[in-house]
Each structure stands twice: as structure tokens, then as C-alpha cells.
matplotlib code that plots the C-alpha trace (Angstrom):
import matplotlib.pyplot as plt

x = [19.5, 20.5, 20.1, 20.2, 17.9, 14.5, 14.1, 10.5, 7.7, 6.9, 3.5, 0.4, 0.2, -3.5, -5.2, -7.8, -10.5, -11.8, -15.4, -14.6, -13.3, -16.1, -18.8, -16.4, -16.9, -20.4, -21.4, -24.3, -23.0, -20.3, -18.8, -17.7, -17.3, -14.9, -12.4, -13.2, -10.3, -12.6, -10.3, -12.2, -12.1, -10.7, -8.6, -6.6, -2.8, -1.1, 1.5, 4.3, 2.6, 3.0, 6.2, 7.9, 6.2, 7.8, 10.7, 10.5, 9.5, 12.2, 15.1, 13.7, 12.9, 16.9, 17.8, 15.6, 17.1, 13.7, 14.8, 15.3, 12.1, 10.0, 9.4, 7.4, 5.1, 1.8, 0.9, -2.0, -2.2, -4.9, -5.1, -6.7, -6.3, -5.2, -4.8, -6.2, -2.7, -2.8, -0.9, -1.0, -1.4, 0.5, 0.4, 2.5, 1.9, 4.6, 4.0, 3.1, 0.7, -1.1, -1.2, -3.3, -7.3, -9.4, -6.5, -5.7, -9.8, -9.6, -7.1, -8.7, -11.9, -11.0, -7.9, -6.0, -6.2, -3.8, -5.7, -4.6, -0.8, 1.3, 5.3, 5.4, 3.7, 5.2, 3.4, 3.6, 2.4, 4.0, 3.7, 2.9, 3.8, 7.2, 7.7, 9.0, 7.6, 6.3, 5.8, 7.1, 7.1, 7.2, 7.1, 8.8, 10.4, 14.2, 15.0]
y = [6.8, 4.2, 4.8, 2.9, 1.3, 0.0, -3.0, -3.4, -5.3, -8.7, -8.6, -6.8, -2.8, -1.8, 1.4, 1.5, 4.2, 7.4, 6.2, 2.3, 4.2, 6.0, 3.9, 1.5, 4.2, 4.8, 1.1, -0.1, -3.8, -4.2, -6.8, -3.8, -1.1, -2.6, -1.9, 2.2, 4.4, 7.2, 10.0, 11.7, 13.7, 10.4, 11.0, 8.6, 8.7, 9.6, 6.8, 9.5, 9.6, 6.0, 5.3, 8.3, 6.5, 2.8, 4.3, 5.7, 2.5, 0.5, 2.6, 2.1, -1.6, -1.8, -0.8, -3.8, -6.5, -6.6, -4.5, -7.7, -9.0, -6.0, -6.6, -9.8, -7.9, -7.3, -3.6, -1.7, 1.9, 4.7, 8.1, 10.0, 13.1, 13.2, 16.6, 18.2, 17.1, 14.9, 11.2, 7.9, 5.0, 1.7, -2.1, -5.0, -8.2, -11.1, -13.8, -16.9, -14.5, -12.7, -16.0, -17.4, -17.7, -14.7, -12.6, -10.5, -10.3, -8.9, -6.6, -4.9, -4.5, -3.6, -1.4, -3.7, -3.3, -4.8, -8.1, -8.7, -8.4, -12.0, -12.3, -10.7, -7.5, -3.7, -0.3, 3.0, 6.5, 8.7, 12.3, 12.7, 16.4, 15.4, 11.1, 10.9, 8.5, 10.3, 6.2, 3.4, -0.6, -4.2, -7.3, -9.0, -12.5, -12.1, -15.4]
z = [1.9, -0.6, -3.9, -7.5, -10.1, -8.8, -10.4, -12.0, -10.0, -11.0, -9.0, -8.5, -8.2, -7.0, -6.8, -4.3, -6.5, -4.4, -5.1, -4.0, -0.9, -0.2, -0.6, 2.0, 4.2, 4.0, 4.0, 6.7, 6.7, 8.9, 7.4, 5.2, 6.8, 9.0, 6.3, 6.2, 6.2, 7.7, 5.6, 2.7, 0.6, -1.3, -4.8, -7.0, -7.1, -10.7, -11.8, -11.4, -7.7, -7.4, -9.2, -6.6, -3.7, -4.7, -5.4, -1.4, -0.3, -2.2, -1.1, 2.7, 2.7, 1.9, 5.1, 6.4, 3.3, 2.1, -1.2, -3.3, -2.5, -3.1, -6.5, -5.2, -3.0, -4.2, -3.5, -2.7, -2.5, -1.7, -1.5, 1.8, 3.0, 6.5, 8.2, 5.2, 3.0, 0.4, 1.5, 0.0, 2.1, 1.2, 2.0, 0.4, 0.8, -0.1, -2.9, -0.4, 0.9, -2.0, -3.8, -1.6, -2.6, -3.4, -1.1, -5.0, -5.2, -1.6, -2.4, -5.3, -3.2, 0.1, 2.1, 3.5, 7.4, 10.1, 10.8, 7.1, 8.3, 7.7, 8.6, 5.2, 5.3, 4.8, 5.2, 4.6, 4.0, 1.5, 0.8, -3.1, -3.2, -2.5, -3.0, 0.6, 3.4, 6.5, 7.8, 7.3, 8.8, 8.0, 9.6, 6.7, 6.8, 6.4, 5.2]

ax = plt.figure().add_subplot(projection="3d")
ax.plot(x, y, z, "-o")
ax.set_aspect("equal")
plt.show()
């Protein structure tokens, strides 16, 4: 596992909120519901949380070159409980892509889900009792 200085994001961190979450869930119009993650009880990851999970993430995208850009990617996380433990689900998005129109407002309002994905997508699911990842992907552009 690589290890060093995690150099601080330049772009968007968002938390998803258990009740935001929730109410996605329980939603009768399917043009939201479609984005339900279907895993209550729902709870809001602490910064430490968060920070320990980036830090995860960063040390594994630089096994995939994707380290240096990672400060770029707009990230979204949101806590679930899967199994009945705790785990926080996380998607990053590139610049080219989260600049795009209304894709930051769709972010703050909605998990992101796989039709979302663009060359320049990563994912992962970290454990917050312990900062590791239990999963972790991209499909990032390695230019």
C-alpha cells in the first residue's frame, strides 16, 4: 500500500444526508426512486469518517495512476448499512464531468448510480470503523 501526503481536494466533497436518503427510498415517482440505495437504517459519515475513507481511496487509485487526479474528482459519499455494519458508499466523478450542467445539483440530490458512470468515474465502499475499502473500481481516463 502506498503511502504519503494526500494532497487536499480542489473540488466538491458531498454528503448524501440519512433523511435525503430515505425519503429517495420511499419516493412513489419513479423518476426518483430509481436512485434508492434500498439500505437503511441511513446515518451521516463524521469528517474523521470521511477524511480516513479519502485517504483509502487515494492510496488505492495510485496503484491505477489516478492518485494525481483525485483531488479533481468531485465526491459523493453516503452512509448505509449493509449486512447490518456500518459502510460508506463512494462515487467520484472527474472535472470534465461534474462541470457539466446541473451534474453538482444532481450530485447533492441524488446517489449517484451506474448509468451516471463516464470514462472518469471511481467507486468504492469503505468500512468507517476501520478507514479501509472492502470495494473498490474505476473506469478512469489514464491520459
Amino acid at each position: 500500500m502506498f503511502w504519503g501526503p494526500m494532497p487536499e481536494p480542489a473540488a466538491p466533497r458531498i454528503v448524501l444526508s440519512p433523511d435525503r436518503l430515505a425519503e429517495i427510498d420511499s419516493a412513489a415517482d419513479p423518476r426518483v426512486s430509481r436512485f434508492a440505495l434500498h439500505s437503511p437504517p441511513y446515518w451521516e459519515p463524521s469528517a474523521p469518517e470521511i477524511r480516513a475513507c479519502e485517504l483509502s481511496l487515494w492510496q488505492s487509485a495510485h496503484w491505477d495512476d489516478v492518485d494525481e487526479k483525485l483531488p479533481d474528482y468531485a465526491l459523493q459519499f453516503a452512509g448505509v448499512t449493509r449486512r447490518g455494519s456500518p459502510v460508506i458508499i463512494i462515487q467520484g466523478f472527474c472535472r470534465s464531468h461534474w462541470e457539466r450542467d446541473g451534474v453538482l445539483d444532481e450530485l447533492a440530490s441524488f446517489p449517484a448510480r451506474a448509468f451516471d458512470m463516464c470514462r472518469c468515474h471511481i467507486w468504492a465502499r469503505c468500512n468507517p470503523r476501520t478507514g479501509s475499502l472492502t470495494n473498490y473500481g474505476n473506469a478512469a481516463c489514464r491520459r
